[in-house]
C-alpha positions as CSV (number, residue, x, y, z in Angstrom):
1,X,96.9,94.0,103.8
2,X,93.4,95.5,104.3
3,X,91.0,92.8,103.1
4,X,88.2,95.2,102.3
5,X,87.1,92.5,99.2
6,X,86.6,90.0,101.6
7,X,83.6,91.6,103.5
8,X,80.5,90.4,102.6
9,X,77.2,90.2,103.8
10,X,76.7,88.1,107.1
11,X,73.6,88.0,109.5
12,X,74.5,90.3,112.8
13,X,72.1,90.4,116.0
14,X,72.7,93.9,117.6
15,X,71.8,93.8,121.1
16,X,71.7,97.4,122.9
17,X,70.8,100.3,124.1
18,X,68.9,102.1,121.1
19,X,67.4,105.5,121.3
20,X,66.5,108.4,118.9
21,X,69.5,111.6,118.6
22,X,67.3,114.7,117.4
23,X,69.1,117.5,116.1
24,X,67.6,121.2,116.2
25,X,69.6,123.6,114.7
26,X,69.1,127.3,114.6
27,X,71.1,130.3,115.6
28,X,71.8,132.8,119.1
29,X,72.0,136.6,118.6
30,X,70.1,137.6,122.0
31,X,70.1,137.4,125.7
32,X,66.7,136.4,127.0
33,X,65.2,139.5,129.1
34,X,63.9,136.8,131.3
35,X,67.2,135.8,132.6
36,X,70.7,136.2,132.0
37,X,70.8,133.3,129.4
38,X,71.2,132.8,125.5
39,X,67.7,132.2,123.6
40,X,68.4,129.9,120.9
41,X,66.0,130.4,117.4
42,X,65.1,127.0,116.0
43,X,65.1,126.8,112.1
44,X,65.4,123.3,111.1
45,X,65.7,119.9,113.0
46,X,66.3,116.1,112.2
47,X,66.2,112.8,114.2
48,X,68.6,109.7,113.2
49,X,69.0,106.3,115.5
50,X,71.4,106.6,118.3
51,X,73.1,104.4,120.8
52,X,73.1,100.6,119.1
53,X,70.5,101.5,117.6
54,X,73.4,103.6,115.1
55,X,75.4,100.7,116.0
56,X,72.8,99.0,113.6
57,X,72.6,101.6,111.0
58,X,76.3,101.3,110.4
59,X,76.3,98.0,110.1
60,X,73.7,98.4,107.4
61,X,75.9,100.9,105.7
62,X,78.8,98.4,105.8
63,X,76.9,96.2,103.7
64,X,75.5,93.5,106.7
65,X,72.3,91.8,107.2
66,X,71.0,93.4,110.4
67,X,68.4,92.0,113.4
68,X,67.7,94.1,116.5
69,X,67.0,93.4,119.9
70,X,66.5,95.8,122.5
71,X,63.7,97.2,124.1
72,X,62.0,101.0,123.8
73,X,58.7,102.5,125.1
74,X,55.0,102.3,124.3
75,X,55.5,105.9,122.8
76,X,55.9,108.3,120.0
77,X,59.6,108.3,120.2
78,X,59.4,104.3,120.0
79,X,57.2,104.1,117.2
80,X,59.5,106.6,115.3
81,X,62.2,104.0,115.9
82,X,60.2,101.4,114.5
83,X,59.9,103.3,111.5
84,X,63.6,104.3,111.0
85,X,64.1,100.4,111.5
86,X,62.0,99.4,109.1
87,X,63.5,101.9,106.6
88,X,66.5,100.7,106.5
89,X,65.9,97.3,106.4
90,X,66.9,96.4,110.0
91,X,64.7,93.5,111.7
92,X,62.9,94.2,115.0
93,X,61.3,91.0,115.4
94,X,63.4,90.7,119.3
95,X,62.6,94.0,120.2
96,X,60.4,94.6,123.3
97,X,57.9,97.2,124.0
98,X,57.5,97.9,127.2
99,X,56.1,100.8,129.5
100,X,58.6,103.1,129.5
101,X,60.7,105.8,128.3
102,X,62.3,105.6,124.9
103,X,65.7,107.4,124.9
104,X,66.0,110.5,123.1
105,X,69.0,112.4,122.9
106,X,67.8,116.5,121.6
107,X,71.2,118.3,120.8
108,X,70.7,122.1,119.6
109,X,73.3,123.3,117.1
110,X,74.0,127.1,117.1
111,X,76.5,128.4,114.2
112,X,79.3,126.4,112.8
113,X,77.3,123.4,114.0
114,X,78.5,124.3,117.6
115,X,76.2,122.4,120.6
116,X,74.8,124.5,123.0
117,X,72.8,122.3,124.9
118,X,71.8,118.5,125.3
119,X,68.5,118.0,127.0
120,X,67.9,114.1,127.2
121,X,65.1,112.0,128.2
122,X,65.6,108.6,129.3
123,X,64.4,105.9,131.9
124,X,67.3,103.4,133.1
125,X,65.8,101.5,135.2
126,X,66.4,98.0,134.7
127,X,64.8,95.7,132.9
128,X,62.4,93.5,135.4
129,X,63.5,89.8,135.6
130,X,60.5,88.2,133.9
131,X,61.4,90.4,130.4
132,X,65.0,89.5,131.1
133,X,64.1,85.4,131.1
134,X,61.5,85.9,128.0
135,X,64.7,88.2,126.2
136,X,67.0,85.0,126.9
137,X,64.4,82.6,125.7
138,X,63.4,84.0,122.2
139,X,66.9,84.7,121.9
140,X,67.9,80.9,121.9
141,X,65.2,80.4,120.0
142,X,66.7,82.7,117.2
143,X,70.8,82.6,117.8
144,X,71.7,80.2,115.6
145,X,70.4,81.9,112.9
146,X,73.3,84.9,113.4
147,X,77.1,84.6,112.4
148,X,78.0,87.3,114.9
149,X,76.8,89.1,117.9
150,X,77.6,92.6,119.3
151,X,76.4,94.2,122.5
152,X,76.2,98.1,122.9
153,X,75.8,99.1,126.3
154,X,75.1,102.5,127.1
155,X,74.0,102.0,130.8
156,X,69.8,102.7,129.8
157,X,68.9,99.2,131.9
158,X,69.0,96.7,129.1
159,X,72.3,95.2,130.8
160,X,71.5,93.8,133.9
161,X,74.0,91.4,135.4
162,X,71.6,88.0,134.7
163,X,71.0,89.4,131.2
164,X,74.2,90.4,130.2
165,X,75.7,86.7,131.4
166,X,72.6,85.1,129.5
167,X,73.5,86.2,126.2
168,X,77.5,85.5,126.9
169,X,76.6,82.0,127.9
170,X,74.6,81.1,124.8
171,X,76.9,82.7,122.7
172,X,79.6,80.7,123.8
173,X,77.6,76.9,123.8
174,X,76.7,78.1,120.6
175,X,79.9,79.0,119.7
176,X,78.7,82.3,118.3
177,X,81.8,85.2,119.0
178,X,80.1,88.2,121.2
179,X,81.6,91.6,121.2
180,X,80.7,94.3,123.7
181,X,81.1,98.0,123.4
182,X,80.9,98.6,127.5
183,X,80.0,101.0,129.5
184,X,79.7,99.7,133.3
185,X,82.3,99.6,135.9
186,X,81.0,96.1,137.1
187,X,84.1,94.3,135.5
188,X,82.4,90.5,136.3
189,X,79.2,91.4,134.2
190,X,81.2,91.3,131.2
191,X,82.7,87.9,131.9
192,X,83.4,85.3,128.9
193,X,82.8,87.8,126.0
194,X,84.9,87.6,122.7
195,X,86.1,91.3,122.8
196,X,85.6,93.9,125.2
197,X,86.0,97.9,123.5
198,X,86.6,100.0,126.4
199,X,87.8,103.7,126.2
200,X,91.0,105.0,128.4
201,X,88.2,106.1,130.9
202,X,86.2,102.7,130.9
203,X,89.5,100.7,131.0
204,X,90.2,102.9,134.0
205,X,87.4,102.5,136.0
206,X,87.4,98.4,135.3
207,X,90.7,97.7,136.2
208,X,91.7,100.8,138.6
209,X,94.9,101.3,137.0
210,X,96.2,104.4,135.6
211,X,96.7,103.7,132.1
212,X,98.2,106.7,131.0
213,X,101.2,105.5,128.9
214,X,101.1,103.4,126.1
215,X,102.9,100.6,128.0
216,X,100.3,101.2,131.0
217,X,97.5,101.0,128.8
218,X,98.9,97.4,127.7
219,X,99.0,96.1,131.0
220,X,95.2,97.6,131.9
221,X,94.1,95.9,128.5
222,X,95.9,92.6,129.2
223,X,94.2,92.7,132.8
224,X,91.1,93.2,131.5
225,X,91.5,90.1,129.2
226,X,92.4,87.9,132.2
227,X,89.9,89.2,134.1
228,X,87.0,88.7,131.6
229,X,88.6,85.7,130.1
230,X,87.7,87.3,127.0
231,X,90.3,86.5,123.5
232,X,90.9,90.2,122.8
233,X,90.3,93.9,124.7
234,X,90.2,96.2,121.9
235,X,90.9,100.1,124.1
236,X,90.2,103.3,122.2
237,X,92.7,105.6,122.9
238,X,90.7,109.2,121.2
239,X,93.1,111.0,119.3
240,X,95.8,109.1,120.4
241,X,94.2,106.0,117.8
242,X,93.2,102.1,119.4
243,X,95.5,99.4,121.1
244,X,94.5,96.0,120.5
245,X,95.7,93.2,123.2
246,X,94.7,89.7,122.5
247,X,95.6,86.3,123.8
248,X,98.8,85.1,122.2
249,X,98.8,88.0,120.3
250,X,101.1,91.0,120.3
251,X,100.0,94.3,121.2
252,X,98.7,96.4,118.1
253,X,99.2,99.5,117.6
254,X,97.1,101.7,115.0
255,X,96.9,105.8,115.2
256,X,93.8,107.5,114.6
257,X,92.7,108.2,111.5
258,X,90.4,111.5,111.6
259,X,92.1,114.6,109.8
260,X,89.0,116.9,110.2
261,X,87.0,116.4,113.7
262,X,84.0,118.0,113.7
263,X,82.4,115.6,116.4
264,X,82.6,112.7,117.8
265,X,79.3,111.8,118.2
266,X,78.6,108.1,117.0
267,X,82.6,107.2,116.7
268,X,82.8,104.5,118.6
269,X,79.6,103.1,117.2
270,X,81.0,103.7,113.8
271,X,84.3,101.5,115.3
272,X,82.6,99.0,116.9
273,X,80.0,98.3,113.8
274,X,82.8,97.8,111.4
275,X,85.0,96.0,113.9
276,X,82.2,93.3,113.8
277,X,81.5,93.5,110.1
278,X,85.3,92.5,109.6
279,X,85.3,90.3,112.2
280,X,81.9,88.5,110.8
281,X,83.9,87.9,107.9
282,X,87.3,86.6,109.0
283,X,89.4,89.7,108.6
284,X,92.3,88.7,110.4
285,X,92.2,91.0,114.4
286,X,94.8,93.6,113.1
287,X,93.2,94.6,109.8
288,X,89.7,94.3,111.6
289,X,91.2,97.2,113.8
290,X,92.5,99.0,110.7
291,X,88.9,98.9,109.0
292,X,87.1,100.4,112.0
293,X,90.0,103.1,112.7
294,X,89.4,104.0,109.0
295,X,85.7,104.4,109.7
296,X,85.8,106.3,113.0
297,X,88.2,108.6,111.4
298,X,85.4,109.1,108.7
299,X,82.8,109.6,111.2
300,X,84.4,112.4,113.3
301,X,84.5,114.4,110.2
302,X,80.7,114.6,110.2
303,X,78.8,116.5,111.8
304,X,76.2,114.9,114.7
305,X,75.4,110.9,114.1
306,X,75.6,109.6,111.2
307,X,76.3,106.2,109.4
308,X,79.9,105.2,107.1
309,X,79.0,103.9,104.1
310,X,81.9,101.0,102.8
311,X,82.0,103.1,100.1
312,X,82.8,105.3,102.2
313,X,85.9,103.7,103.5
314,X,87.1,102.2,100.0
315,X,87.7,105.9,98.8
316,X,89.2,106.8,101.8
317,X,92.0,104.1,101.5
318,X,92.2,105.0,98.0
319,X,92.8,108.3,98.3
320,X,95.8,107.4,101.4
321,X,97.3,104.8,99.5
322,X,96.7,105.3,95.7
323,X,94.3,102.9,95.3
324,X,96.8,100.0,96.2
325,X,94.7,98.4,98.6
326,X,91.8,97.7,95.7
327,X,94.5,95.7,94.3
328,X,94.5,92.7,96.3
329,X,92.7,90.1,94.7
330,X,91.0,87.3,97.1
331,X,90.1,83.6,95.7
332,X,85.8,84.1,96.3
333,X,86.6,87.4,94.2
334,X,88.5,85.7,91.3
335,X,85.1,84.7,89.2
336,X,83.6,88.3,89.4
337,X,87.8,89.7,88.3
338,X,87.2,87.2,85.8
339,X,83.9,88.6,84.5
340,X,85.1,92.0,85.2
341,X,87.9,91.3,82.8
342,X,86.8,88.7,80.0
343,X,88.3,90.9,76.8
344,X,91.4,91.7,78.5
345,X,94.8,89.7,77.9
346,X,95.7,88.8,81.5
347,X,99.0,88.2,82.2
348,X,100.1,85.2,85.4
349,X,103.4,85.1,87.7
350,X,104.2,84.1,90.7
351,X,106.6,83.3,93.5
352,X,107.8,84.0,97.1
353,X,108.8,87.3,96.8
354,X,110.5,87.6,100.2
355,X,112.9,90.6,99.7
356,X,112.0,92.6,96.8
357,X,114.9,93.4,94.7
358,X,115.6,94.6,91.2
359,X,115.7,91.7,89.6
360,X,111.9,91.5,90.7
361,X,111.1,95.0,89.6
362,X,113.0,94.4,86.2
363,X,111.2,90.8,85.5
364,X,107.4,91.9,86.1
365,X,108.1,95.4,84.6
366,X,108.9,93.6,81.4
367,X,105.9,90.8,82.2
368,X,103.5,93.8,82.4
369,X,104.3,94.4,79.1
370,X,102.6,91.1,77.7
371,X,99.0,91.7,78.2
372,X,96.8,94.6,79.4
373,X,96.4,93.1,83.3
374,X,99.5,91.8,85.2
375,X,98.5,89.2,88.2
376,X,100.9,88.2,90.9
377,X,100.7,85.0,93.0
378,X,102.2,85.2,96.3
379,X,103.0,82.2,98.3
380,X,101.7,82.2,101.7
381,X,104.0,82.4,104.7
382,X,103.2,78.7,104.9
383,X,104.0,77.6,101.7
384,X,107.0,79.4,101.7
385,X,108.2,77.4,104.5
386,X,107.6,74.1,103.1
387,X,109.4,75.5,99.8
388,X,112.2,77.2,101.4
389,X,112.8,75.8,104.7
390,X,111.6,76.9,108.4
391,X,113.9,80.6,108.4
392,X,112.0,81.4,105.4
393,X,109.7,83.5,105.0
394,X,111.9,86.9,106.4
395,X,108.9,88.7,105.5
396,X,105.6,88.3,106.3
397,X,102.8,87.2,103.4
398,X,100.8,90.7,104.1
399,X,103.8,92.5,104.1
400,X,105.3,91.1,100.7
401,X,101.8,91.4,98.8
402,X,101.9,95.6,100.4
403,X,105.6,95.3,98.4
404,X,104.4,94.2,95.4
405,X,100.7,96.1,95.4
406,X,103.2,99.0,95.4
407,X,104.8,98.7,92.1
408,X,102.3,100.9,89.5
409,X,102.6,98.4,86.7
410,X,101.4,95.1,88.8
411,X,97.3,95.0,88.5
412,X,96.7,92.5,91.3
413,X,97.9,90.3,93.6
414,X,97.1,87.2,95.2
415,X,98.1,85.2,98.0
416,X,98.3,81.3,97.9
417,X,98.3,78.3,100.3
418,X,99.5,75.8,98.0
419,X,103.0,74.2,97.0
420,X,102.0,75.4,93.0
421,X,100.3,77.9,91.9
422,X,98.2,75.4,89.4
423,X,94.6,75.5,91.0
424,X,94.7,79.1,90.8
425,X,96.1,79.6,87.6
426,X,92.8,77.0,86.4
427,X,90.7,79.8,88.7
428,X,92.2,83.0,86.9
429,X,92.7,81.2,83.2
430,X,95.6,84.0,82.4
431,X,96.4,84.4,78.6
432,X,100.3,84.4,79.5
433,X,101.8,82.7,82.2
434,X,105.8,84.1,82.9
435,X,108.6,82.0,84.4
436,X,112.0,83.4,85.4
437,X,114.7,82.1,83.1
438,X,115.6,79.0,85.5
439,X,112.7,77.2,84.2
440,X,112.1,75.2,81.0
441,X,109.3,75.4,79.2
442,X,107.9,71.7,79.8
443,X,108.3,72.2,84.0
444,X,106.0,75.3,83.9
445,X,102.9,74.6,86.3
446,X,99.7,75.8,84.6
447,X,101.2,75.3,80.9
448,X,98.3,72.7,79.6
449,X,95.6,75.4,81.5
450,X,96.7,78.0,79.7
451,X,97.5,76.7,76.2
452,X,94.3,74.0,76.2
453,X,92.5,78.2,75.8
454,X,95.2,79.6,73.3
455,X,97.3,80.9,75.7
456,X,101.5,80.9,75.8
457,X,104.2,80.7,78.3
458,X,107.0,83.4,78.1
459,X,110.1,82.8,79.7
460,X,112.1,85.8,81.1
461,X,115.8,86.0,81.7
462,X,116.8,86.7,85.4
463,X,119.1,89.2,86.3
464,X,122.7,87.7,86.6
465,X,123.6,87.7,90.3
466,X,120.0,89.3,91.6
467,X,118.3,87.0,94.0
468,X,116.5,87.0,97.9
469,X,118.9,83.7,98.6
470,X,122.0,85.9,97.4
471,X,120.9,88.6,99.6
472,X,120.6,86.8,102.7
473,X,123.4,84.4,102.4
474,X,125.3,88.0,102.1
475,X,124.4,89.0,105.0
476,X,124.7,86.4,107.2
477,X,128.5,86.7,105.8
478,X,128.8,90.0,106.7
479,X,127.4,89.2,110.5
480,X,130.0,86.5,111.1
């Protein structure tokens, strides 16, 4: 289940390319006399960050505490960066100035926001080895102070092979996970990251294999991971969606998500930034990958480069699902729920819930019915083993709290390690707590929490003949 709730803010060092996209749009309706080309009429333009420098910005968006490091030039276009930094909030205390270039991007947008030309000015030279050493230093000065660290290559010289192994090699005595967004074909220089995000093209040109097929682009991504030594390869597919491969971890399939594309400028910025927001946080690697699909697919229905906003993404899965996601419940949420819902009667049940069957549907129904907000407590896969024994759970935790998140009439659920439910029923202090009809009244867990505030347990009648052990002991007759 998509674990939005659980993202909160966490200190990110950005470490990239950065560089400024200026947009000039206008209009063509004549042939220059000069020479047999279009002249383009300029009526308005904007600049936004580009490169990891937008890898930043939407990091900001996504609700993160942001630090920069990078380098740009002793010039206008790298003072203007300083300033969009500094308006949104993003700290440039490790960025370099440095006689050179800044990159700027100028894209000119004729009608119907269609580019006509791209005129860039850059300097990629790379960085000199005394900047690369005083980088490094200042940076382990600084990295323990960051939960996370991403790297945004876009070839502009940053990268060199000594600086690009500097950074992995702190990260990793530090145990700090690095995530790299690549860009060069000089496989070694990525060596010992966390998670590489190649696209097909990248993934080609690193491990010279064709990776055309879905099962071909597997085996690219799962050669890439041995040869890096890196935990996951994480390969953008365009509109074909992402493939995550991972150590011990099966292959993941997600499709894309954009219904409108207008441009794909900034997507896999947009991807990698909330990749590493989830990530920061503890999302688990599949729903990480979910949450950044969800963001590129909001970012290619904009036009030019532009930031997602978690917002952003929230009403997106709303609007997919019907608002089911917003109803899983996590524990560091349950004070603010609490809060949220002080003069409503809430209403506590819970179990294993491993195949959904009517007699589920007809006992919460009738629970939802005793107070104005119906919670569900799910045991985790875990617990249900201990309870039920090691066949059990059939299905997985995420995919019985989707089941139940489902039903219109349950308000939240909430999944939980324990044997009992009784330290988060003392967490959620319910009005009502509901048993099945197998339970008497002085074995309920959570009884003394929830009458010691005026509270009552109901017990509910089960439906004769209705129940997951019933079902599978059913089937296993039928496959003998």
């Amino acid at each position: 289940m998509i674990q939005l709730s659980q993202i909160r803010k966490k200190s990110i060092l950005v470490i990239g390319d950065v560089m400024l996209d200026d947009y000039c749009m206008g209009d063509i309706k004549r042939i220059s006399p000069e020479a047999p080309v279009p002249v383009f009429r300029k009526k308005t333009e904007r600049s936004v960050l580009g490169g990891a420098a937008n890898v930043a910005a939407n990091l900001v968006a996504a609700n993160q505490k942001v630090s920069m490091m990078s380098i740009i030039g002793n010039d206008d276009s790298g003072r203007r960066l300083l300033e969009y930094f500094k308006e949104k909030g993003i700290n440039t205390d490790l960025v370099q100035i440095l006689d050179r270039n800044t990159t700027v991007k100028t894209r000119f947008l004729a009608s119907n926001n269609q580019q006509v030309l791209r005129l860039d000015v850059e300097d990629t030279s790379p960085i000199p080895e005394n900047i690369c050493k005083e980088m490094l230093n200042r940076l382990e000065g600084e990295i323990d102070s960051y939960h996370f660290i991403l790297l945004s290559d876009y070839l502009k010289g940053l990268f060199t092979y000594d600086f690009t192994q500097g950074i992995l090699k702190l990260c990793r005595k530090h145990n700090i996970p690095a995530i790299i967004d690549v860009k060069d074909t000089h496989v070694e220089k990525y060596y010992g990251a966390f998670l590489l995000k190649p696209n097909l093209k990248e993934i080609r040109d690193l491990t010279g294999m064709p990776a055309r097929t879905d099962e071909e682009i597997i085996e690219a991504a799962q050669t890439l991971c041995k040869q890096c030594d890196c935990k996951f390869v994480l390969c953008t597919c365009g509109a074909r969606g992402m493939v995550l491969v991972g150590e011990n971890h099966s292959p993941f399939f997600i499709a894309s998500e954009g219904k409108d594309v207008f441009d794909v400028s900034g997507a896999g910025d947009t991807t990698i930034a909330y990749l590493a927001a989830a990530m920061a946080n503890g999302v688990n690697m599949n729903d990480a990958v979910s949450i950044a699909n969800y963001a590129a697919g909001i970012q290619v229905g904009k036009v030019g480069t532009s930031s997602v906003y978690m917002q952003e993404v929230r009403d997106f899965l709303a609007n997919e699902d019907n608002g089911t996601f917003h109803k899983i419940l996590y524990p560091q949420d349950v004070e603010v729920f609490r809060h949220n819902n002080k003069n409503k009667k809430i209403v506590f049940t819970n179990g294993c819930f491993d195949i959904l069957h009517v007699g589920h549907k007809r006992y919460l129904q009738l629970a939802a019915t005793l107070g104005d907000i119906l919670v569900i407590g799910v045991n985790s896969d875990d617990s249900v083993r201990r309870l039920k024994g090691p066949d059990r759970p059939v299905n997985l935790e995420r995919d019985r709290a989707e089941m139940l998140c489902a039903l219109s009439f349950i308000d939240y659920v909430i999944v939980f390690g324990e044997d009992t439910p009784y330290e988060l029923i003392k967490k959620i202090q319910p009005d009502v707590i509901v048993k099945g009809g197998d339970y008497k009244l002085e074995n309920v867990v959570g009884r003394d929490v929830v009458e010691a505030r005026g509270g009552r347990v109901e017990i509910i009648p089960f439906v004769d003949g209705k129940s997951t052990t019933n079902i599978i002991n059913k089937i296993n007759k039928k496959l003998k």
